[in-house]
C-alpha positions, 0 to 999 in steps of 0.5 A: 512178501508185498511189493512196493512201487517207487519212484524217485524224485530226483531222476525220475527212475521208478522202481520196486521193492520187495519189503515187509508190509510193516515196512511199506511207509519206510524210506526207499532209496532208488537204484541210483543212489537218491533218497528223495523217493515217492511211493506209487499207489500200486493196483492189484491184479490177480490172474488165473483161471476159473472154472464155471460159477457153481450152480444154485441147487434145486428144491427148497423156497428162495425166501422171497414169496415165490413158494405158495403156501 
């Protein structure tokens, strides 16, 4: 499930919700209780590893003039 980044207008408390995508635009309440909520446009971030970028393969024309005819 997507999570979505808050912050409240009255305290200025910023907080994260855990909700349905369908459910992103609904009303939030902040952990102290205030309704008046902003949703924060979040970032995405991906980690991990990853192994070497494959290799092209030989043989064969590239298909842009570099093969004589």
């Amino acid at each position: 499930m997507p999570r979505y980044e808050y912050r409240c207008k009255a305290c200025g408390d910023t907080f994260e919700l855990n909700r349905p995508m369908a459910e992103s635009s609904a009303p939030a309440v902040c952990p102290a209780g205030h309704e008046d909520t902003v949703k924060l446009l979040s970032t995405v971030s991906v980690t991990g590893t990853a192994g070497p970028a494959p290799r092209a393969g030989g043989g064969g024309c590239c298909g842009g003039g570099c093969c004589a005819p």
